[in-house]
ROBA-856526 format. One line per field, with one value per residue (C-alpha): x, y, z; residue number from 1. Coordinates in Angstrom, 2 decimals. Layout:
BEGIN
X <- c(X_...)
Y <- c(Y_...)
Z <- c(Z_...)
k <- c(NUM_...)
END
This chain:
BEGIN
X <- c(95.16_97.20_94.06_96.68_97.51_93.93_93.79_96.65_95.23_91.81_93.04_91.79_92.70_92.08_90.00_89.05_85.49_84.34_81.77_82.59_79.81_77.21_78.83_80.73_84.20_87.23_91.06_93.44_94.71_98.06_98.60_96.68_99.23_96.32_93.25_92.89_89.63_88.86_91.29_91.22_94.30_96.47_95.42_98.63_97.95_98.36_97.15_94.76_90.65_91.20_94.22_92.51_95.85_98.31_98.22_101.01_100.98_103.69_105.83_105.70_103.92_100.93_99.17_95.43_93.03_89.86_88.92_84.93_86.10_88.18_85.68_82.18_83.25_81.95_83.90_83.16_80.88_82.46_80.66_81.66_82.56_84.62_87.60_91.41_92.79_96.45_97.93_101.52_101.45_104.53_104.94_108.27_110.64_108.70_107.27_104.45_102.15_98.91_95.61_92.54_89.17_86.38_82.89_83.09_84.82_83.10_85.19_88.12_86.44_88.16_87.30_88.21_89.89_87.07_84.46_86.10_85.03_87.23_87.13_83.75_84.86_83.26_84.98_87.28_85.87_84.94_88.27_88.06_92.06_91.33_89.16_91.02_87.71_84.39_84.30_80.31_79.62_76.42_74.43_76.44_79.08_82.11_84.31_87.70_90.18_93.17_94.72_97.86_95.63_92.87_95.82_97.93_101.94_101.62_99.16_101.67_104.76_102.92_102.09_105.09_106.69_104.50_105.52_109.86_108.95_107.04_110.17_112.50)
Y <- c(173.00_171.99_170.59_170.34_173.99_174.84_173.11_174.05_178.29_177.27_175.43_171.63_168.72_165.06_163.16_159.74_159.64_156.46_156.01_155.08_153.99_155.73_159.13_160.85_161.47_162.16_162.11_163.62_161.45_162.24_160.30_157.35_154.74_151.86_150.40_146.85_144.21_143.49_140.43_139.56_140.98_139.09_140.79_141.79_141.47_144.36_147.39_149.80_148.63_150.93_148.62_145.91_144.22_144.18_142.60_141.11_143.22_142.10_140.94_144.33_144.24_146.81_148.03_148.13_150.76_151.08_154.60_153.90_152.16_155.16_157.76_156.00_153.55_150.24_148.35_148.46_145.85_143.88_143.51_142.25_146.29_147.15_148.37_148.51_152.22_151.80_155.79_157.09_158.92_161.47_162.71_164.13_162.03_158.74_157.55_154.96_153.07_152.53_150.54_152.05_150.15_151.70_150.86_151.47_153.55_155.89_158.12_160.17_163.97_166.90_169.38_173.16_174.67_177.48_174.94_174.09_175.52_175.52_172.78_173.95_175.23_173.13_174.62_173.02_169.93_169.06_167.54_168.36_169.04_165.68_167.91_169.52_171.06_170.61_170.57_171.72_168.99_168.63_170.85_168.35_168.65_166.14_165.89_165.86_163.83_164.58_161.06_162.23_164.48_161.32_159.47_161.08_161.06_157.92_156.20_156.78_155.57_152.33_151.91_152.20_150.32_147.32_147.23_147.72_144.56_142.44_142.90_141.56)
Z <- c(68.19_71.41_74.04_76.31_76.81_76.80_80.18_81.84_80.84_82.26_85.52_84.39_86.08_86.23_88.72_89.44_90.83_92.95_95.94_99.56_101.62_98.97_98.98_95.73_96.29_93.97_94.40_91.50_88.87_89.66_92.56_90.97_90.04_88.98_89.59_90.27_91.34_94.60_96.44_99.77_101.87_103.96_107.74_109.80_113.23_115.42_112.96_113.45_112.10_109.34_107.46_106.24_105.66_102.49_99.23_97.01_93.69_90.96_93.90_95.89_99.25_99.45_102.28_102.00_104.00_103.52_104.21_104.62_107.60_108.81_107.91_109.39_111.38_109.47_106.87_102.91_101.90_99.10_95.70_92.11_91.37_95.13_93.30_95.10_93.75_93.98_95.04_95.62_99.16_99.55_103.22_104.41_104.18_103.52_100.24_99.97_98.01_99.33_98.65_98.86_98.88_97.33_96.27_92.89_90.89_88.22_85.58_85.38_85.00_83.91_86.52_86.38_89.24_88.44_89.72_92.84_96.21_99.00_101.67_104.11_107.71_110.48_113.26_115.66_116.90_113.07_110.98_107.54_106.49_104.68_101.92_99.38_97.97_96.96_92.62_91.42_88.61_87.35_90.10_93.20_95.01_94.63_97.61_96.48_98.91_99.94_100.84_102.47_104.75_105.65_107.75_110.26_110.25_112.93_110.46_107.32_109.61_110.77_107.07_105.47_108.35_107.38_103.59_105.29_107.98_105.28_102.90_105.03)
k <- c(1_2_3_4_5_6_7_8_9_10_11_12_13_14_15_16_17_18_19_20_21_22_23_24_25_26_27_28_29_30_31_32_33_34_35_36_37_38_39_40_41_42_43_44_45_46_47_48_49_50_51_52_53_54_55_56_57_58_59_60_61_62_63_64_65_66_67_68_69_70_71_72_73_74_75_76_77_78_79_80_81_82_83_84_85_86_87_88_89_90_91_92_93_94_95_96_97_98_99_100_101_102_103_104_105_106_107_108_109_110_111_112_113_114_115_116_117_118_119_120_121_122_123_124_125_126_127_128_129_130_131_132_133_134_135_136_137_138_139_140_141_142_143_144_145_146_147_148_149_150_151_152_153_154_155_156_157_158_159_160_161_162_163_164_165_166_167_168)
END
């Protein structure tokens, strides 16, 4: 029997599950090009608090952010299991790769698109775009991210215009 086809009829995908400043959160597999240890990053002056610099990966330069930073206001604290989760961000008509520091990351879970509740309204004042849903496993909610939505156009630009400057 084909698994695969079994979970493209039911709606399955992938997700990698990690924590960020003690909350569950999940972002598809399918933008996840690797995850690597914790390194320090070289800081490039000038950026927003949220870019904790870049890193040199196999000779490519990679900006890191860390996202607990962006979304609370305080930096991650760094243990022996903070994790870098290397993504692919696609935004018009720039393409990126981008670190992203997290706690610690968990499993990839197959989740069912049956299980996933759309991203909860919080009215104006309240941004939540950066949601793609909310996936029920195991009687909690999961926040699944959507990492092109957590950083603005500007914030994408001034990224990928780190990685052009660094290059050169």
């Amino acid at each position: 029997m084909d698994t695969h086809n079994i979970h493209e009829e039911s709606g399955v995908q992938q997700y990698l599950t990690f924590v960020l400043g003690g909350k569950d959160y999940a972002l598809s597999i399918a933008g996840v090009k690797e995850i690597i240890e914790y390194r320090e990053t070289t800081e490039v002056p000038m950026t927003p608090d949220f870019i904790s610099g870049v890193i040199n990966l196999r000779g490519c330069v990679v900006p890191v952010v860390d996202i607990c930073q962006r979304f609370i206001g305080r930096p991650t604290k760094h243990t022996k299991r903070t994790s870098i989760v290397i993504t692919e961000i696609a935004s018009e008509d720039l393409q990126i790769e981008i670190g992203i520091i997290v706690d610690i990351v968990n499993e990839v879970l197959d989740i069912d698109s049956r299980d996933i509740e759309p991203a909860p309204k919080m009215g104006d004042q309240i941004q939540t775009s950066f949601i793609s849903g909310m996936a029920k496993v195991d009687g909690k909610f999961l926040i699944l991210l959507n990492v092109e939505k957590v950083f603005s156009i500007e914030d994408l630009s001034l990224v990928g215009g780190m990685q052009e400057a660094i290059k050169s």
